[in-house]
C-alpha positions as CSV (number, residue, x, y, z in Angstrom):
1,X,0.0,0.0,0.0
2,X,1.1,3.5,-0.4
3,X,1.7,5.7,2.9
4,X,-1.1,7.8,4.2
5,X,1.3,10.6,4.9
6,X,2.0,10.8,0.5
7,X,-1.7,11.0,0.0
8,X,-1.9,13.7,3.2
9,X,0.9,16.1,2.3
10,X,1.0,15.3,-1.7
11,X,-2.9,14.7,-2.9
12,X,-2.3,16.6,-6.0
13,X,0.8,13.9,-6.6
14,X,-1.4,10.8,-6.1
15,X,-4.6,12.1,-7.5
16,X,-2.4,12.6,-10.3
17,X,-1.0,9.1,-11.0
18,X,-4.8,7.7,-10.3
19,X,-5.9,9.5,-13.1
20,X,-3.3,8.6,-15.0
21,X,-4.3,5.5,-14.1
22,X,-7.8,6.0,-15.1
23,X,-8.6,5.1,-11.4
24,X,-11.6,7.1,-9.7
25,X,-10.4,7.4,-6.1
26,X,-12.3,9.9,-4.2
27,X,-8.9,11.1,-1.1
28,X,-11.8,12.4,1.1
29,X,-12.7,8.9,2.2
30,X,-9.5,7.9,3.1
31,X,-8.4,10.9,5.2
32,X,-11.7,11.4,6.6
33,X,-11.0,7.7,8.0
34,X,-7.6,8.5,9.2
35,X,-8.8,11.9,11.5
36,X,-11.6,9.6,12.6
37,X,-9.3,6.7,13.2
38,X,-6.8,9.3,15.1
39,X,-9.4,11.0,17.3
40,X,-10.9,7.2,18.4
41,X,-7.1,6.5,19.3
42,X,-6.5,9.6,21.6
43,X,-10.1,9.4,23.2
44,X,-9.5,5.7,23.9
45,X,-5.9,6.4,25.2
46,X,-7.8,9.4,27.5
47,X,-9.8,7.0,28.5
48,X,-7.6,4.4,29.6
49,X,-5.3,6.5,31.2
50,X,-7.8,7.4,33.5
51,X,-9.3,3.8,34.3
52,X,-6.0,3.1,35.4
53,X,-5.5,6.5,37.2
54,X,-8.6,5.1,39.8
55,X,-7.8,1.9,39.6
56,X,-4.5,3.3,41.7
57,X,-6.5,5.5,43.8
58,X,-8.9,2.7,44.6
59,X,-6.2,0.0,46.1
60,X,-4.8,3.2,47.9
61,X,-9.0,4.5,48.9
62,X,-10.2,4.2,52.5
63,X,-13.2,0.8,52.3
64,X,-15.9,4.0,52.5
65,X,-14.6,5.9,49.6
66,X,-14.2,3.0,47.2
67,X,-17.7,2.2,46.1
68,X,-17.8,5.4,43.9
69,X,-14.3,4.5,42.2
70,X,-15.5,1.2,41.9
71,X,-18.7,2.6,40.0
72,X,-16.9,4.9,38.1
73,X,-14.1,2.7,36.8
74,X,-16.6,0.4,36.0
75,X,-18.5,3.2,33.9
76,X,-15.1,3.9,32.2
77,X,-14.0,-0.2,31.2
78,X,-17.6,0.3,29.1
79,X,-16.9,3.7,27.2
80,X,-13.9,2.2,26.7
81,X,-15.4,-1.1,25.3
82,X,-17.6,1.2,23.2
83,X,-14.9,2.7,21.9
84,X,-12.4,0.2,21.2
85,X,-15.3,-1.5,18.5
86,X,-15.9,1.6,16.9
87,X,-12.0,2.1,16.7
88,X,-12.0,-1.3,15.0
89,X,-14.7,-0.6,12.9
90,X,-13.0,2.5,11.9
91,X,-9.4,0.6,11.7
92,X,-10.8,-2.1,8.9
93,X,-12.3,0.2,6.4
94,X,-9.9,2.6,6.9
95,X,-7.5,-0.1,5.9
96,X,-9.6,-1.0,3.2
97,X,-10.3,1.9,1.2
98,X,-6.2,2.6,1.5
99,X,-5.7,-1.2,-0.1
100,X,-7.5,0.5,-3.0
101,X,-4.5,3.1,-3.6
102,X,-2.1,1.6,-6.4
103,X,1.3,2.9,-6.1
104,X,2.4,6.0,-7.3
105,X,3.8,6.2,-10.6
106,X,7.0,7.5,-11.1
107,X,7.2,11.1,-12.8
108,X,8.4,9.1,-16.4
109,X,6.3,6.9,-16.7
110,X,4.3,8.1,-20.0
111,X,0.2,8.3,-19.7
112,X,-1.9,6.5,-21.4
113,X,-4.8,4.4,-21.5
114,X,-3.6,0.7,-22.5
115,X,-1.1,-1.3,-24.2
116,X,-1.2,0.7,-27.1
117,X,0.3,3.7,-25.4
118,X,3.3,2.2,-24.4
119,X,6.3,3.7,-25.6
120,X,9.1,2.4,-27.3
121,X,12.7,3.4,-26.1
122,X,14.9,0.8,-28.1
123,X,14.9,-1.6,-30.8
124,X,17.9,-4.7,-31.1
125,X,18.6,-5.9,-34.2
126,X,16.0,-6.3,-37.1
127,X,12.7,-8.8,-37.4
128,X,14.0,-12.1,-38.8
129,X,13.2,-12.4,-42.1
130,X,13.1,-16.2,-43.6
131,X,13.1,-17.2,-47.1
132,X,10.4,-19.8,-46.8
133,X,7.1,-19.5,-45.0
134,X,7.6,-19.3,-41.3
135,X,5.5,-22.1,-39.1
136,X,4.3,-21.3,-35.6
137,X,6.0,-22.8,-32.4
138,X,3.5,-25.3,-32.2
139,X,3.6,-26.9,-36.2
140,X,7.2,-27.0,-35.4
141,X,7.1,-28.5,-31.7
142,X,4.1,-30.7,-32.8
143,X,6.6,-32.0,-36.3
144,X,9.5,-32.4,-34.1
145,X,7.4,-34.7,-31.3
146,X,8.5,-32.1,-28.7
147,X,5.3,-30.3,-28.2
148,X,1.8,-32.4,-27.0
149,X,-0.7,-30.3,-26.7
150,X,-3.9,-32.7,-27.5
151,X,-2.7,-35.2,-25.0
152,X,-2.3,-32.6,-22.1
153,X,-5.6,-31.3,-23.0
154,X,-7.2,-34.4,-22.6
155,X,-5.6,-34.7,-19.1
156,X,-5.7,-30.8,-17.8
157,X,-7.7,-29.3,-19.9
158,X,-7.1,-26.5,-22.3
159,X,-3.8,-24.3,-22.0
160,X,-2.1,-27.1,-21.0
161,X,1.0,-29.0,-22.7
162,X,3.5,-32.0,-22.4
163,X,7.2,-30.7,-23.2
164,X,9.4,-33.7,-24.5
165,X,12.5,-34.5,-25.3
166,X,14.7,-31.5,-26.7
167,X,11.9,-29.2,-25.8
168,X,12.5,-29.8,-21.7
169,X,16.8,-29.6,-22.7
170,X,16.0,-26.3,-24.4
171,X,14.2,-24.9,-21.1
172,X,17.1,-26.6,-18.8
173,X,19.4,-24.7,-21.1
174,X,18.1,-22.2,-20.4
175,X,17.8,-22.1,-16.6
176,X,21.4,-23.3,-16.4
177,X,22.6,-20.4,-18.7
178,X,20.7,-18.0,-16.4
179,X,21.9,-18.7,-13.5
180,X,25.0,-18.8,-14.4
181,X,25.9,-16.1,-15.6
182,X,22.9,-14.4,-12.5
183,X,25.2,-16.1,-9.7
184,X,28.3,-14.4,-11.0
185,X,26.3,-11.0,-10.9
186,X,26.2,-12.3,-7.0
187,X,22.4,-13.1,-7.3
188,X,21.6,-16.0,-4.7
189,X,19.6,-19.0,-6.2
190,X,16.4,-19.8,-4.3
191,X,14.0,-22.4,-5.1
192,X,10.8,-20.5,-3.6
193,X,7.1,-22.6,-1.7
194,X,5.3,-22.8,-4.6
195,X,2.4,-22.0,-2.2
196,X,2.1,-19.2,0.4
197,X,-0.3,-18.0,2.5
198,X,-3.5,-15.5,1.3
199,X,-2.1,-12.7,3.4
200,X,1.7,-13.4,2.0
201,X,0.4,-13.1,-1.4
202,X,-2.5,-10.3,-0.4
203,X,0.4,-8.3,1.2
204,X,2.0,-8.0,-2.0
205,X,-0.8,-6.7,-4.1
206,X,-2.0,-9.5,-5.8
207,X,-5.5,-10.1,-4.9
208,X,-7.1,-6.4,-4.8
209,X,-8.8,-5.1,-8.2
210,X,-9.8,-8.5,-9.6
211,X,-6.3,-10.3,-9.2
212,X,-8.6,-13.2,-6.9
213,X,-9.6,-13.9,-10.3
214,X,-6.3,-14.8,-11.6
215,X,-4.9,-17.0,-8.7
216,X,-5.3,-20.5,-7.8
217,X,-6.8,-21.0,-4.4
218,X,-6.3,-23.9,-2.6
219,X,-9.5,-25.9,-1.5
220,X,-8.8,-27.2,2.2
221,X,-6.2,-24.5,3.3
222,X,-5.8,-20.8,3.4
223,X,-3.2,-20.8,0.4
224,X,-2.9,-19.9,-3.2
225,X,-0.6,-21.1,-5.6
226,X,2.0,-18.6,-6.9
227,X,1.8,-17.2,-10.4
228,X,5.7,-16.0,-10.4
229,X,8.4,-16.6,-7.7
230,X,8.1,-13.3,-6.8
231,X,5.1,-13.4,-4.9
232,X,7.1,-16.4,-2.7
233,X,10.3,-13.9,-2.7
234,X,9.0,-10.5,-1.4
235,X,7.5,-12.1,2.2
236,X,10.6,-14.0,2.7
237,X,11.7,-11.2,4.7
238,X,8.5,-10.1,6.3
239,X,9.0,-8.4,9.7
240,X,12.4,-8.0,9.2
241,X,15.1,-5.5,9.4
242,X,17.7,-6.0,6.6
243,X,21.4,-4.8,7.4
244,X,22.4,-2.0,5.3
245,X,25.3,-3.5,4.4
246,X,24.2,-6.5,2.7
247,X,22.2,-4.1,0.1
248,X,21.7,-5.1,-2.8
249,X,19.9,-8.1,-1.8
250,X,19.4,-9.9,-5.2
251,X,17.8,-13.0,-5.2
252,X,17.5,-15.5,-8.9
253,X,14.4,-17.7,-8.3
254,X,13.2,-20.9,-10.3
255,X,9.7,-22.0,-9.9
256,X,6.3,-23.4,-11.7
257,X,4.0,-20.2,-12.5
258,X,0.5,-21.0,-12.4
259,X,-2.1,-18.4,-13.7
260,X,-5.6,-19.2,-14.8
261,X,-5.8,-16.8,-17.3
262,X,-9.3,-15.9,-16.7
263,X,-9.1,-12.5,-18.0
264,X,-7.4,-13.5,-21.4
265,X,-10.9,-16.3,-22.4
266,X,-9.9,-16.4,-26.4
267,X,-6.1,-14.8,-26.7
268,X,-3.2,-16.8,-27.7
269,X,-5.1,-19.9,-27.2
270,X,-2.6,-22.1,-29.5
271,X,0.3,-23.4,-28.3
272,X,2.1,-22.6,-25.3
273,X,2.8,-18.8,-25.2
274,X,0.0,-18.4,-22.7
275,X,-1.0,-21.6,-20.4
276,X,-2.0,-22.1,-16.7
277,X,1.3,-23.5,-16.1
278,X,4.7,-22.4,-16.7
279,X,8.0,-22.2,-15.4
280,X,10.0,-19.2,-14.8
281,X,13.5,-17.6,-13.9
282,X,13.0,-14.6,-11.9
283,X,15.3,-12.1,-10.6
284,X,14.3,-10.2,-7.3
285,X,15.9,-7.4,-5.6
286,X,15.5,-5.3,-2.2
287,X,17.6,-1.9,-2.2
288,X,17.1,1.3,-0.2
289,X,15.0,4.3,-2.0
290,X,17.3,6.3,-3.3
291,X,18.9,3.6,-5.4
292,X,15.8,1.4,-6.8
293,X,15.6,3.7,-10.1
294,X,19.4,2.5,-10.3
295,X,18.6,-1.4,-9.2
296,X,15.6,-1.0,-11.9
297,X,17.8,0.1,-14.8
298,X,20.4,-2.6,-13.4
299,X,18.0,-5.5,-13.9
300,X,16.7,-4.2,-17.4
301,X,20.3,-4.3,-18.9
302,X,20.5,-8.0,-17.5
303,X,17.3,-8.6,-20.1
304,X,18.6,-7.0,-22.4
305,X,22.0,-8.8,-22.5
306,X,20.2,-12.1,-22.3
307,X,18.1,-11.4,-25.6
308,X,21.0,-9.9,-26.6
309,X,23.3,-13.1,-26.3
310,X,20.6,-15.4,-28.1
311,X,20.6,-12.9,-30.7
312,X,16.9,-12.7,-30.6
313,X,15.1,-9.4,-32.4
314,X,13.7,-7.2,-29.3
315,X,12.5,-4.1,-28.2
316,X,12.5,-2.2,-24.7
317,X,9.3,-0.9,-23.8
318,X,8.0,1.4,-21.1
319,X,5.0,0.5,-19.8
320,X,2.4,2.9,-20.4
321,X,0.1,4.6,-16.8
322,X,-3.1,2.4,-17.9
323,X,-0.8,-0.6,-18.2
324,X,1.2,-0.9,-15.6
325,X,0.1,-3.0,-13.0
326,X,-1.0,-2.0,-9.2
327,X,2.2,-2.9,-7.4
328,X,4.3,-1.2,-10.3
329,X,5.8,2.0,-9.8
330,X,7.3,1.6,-13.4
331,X,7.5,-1.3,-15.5
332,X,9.3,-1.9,-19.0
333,X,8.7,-4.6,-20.6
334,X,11.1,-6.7,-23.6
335,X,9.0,-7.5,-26.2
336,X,10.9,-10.4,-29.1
337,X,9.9,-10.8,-32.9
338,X,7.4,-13.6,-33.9
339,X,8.3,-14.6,-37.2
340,X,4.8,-16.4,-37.2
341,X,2.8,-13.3,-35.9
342,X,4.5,-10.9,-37.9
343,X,4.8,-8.8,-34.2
344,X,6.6,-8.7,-31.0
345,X,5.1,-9.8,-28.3
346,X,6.1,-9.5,-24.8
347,X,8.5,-11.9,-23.5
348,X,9.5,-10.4,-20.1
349,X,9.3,-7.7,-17.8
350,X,10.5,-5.9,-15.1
351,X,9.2,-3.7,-12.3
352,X,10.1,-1.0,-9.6
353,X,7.7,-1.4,-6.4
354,X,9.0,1.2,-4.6
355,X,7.8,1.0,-0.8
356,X,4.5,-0.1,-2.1
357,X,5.1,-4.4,-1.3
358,X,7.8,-3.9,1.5
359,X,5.1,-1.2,4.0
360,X,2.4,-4.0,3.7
361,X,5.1,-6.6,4.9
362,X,6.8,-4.2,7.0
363,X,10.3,-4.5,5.5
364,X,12.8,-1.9,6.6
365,X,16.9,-1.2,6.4
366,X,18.6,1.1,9.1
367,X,19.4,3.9,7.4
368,X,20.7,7.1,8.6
369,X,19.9,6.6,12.3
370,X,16.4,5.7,11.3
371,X,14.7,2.4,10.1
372,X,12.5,3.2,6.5
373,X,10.7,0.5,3.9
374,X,12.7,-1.5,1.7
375,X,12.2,-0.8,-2.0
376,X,11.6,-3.8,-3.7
377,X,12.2,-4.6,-7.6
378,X,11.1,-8.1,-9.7
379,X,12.4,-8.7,-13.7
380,X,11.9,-12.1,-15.3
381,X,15.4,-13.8,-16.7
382,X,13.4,-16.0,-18.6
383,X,9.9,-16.9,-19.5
384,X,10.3,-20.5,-19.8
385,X,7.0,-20.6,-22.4
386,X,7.8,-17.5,-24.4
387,X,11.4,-17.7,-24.3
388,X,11.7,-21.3,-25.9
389,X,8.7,-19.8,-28.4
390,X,10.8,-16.9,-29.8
391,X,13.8,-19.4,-30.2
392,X,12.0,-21.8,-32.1
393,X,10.1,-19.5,-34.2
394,X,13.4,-16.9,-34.8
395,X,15.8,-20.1,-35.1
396,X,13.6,-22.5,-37.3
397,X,15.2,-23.7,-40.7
398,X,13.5,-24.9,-43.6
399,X,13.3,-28.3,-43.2
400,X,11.6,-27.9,-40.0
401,X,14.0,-28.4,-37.7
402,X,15.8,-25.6,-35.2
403,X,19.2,-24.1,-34.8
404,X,20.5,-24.1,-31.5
405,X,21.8,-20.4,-30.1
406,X,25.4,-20.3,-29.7
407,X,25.3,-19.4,-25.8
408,X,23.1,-22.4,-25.4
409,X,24.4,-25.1,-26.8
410,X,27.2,-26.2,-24.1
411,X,24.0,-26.7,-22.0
412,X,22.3,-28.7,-24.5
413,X,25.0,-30.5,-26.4
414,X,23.7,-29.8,-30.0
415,X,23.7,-27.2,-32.5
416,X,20.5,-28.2,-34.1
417,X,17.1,-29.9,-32.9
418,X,15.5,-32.0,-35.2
419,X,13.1,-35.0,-35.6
């Protein structure tokens, strides 16, 4: 969540980014709840002080002159009762209406109201251009025997898939190549729950403005399942303090993604470059304030080499303010060439938080003499659907089978997949 004090001394700021946001937040209800919230607190703590003010006065009371202390600390425990339930009352929806805030945008982020305001900053390389008719990823995977589709289908369900043979070396490669070269950027490799708890996963901003929707919730237990690492990275350190010293703390994550989709019903339904289930490379950072721009910029040049080193067509985008999601302060986004689509499409991302995860999970660093929130950044290494796509698709040959990028084949021990 955003802190009260940004929307009490700098409306005009965050009225700003909602509307940029094309998000219809009326401030008055909010700060109306935090005066009320504050003048409960000090009447309660008036209150209180003065129950135990005659409760001292009645072990120290003559037996004659105790009955009326008696009566009125009695009188006070029940204005005080009253008090406390309208406090709590007051507490919840004031939280509530501020869960509602996203976080502020930062001042570059351009406006706009979706997707197709997002602005381009830099193009690598040119669209591959083939001199035979380009198949999708799937005609390919499906010709090759390393893509099953139909039989995952008729045990999932749709936007499910079997991955065989040189298909699962080709994500391994992957994975290996990233965290290779990630651990000698001194990220730490986790392997993340694939479940946490509703408030873990609540605390980082995933389940306000429809996200429920998008999450797998378990039926017996109070869990979800995670739809990127990240969401099992940011509550590791929950409640925590983290030495100054130790910042940067970067973290490289591998884990299953699992996302119903239910807000996509009809896109990208063929093939595997959107499913319910995924896997993922993720990097994760926590950093003080005044260097997350820095940490954010960081972690897009580590996309942007990666694409760079499988020689993949790409393009850095900025998110534009209707696109970028709730927990995002900023988000670009690497978009590769589909030789089949004739587009790019997004392959990764990466996002600045700011304070807005780390307050809800009350993440601080000494700093100066005084303990403030952790910023906290996310950017995907690899997309272990869309990655493998653009390879296949950039990489195919014309008799159908797939050239192998140089900075992968150590990992899979051949230049060239084929049937």
């Amino acid at each position: 969540m955003i802190d009260i004090k940004q929307i009490l001394e700098q409306p005009e700021l965050v009225e700003k980014s909602n509307k940029a946001r094309n998000k219809d937040i009326d401030l008055k209800i909010v700060t109306d709840l935090y005066n009320r919230r504050n003048d409960l607190i000090q009447k309660t703590q008036k209150l209180r002080t003065k129950a135990n003010e005659i409760a001292s006065q009645i072990s120290k009371a003559a037996s004659d002159d105790r009955q009326p202390l008696i009566a009125e600390g009695k009188e006070l425990k029940v204005k005080v009762k009253d008090l406390e339930k309208d406090l709590a009352d007051v507490e919840s929806k004031y939280k509530e209406e501020l869960q509602k805030y996203p976080n502020v945008l930062r001042d570059d982020v351009p406006v706009g109201k979706d997707e197709s305001d997002n602005k381009e900053l830099r193009k690598f390389g040119e669209p591959t251009k083939l001199d035979f008719e380009p198949k999708d990823h799937l005609d390919l995977g499906e010709a090759l025997g390393i893509i099953d589709m139909q039989r995952a289908a008729k045990v999932s369900g749709a936007r499910f898939s079997y991955l065989k043979g040189d298909a699962v070396m080709l994500e391994y490669a992957l994975i290996q190549y990233a965290l290779s070269e990630l651990v000698k950027e001194g990220f730490t490799p986790v392997l993340p729950p694939h479940m946490i708890s509703i408030d873990a996963m609540n605390a980082m901003g995933y389940l306000a403005h429809g996200g429920e929707e998008e999450v797998y919730h378990l039926k017996n237990d109070p869990s979800v399942l995670i739809g990127t690492s990240e969401q099992a990275l940011g509550p590791m350190h929950m409640d925590e303090i983290l030495d100054l010293k130790d910042l940067p703390l970067r973290y490289v994550a591998v884990s299953p993604c699992y996302r119903r989709e239910a807000g996509s019903y009809g896109k990208d339904t063929r093939g595997i470059l959107r499913v319910h289930q995924f896997n993922k490379v993720e990097m994760f950072s926590f950093t003080t304030p005044e260097k997350s721009d820095e940490e954010h910029e960081y972690l897009l040049s580590l996309q942007e080499r990666f694409m760079q080193e499988l020689e993949l067509p790409h393009r850095v985008m900025v998110l534009a303010s209707g696109d970028t999601g709730t927990p995002s302060a900023r988000t670009y986004d690497i978009e590769t060439w589909i030789p089949s689509q004739n587009t790019y499409r997004e392959t990764s991302s990466t996002s600045n938080t700011t304070d807005f995860q780390t307050r809800r999970l009350n993440i601080r660093v000494k700093q100066g003499g005084e303990s403030v929130f952790a910023h906290a950044l996310n950017g995907t290494a690899f997309a272990l659907s869309r990655t493998p796509v653009a390879i296949m698709e950039n990489y195919q040959q014309k008799d159908g089978s797939i050239k192998v990028p140089d900075v992968l084949q150590k990992y899979m021990g051949k230049d060239l997949i084929k049937a």
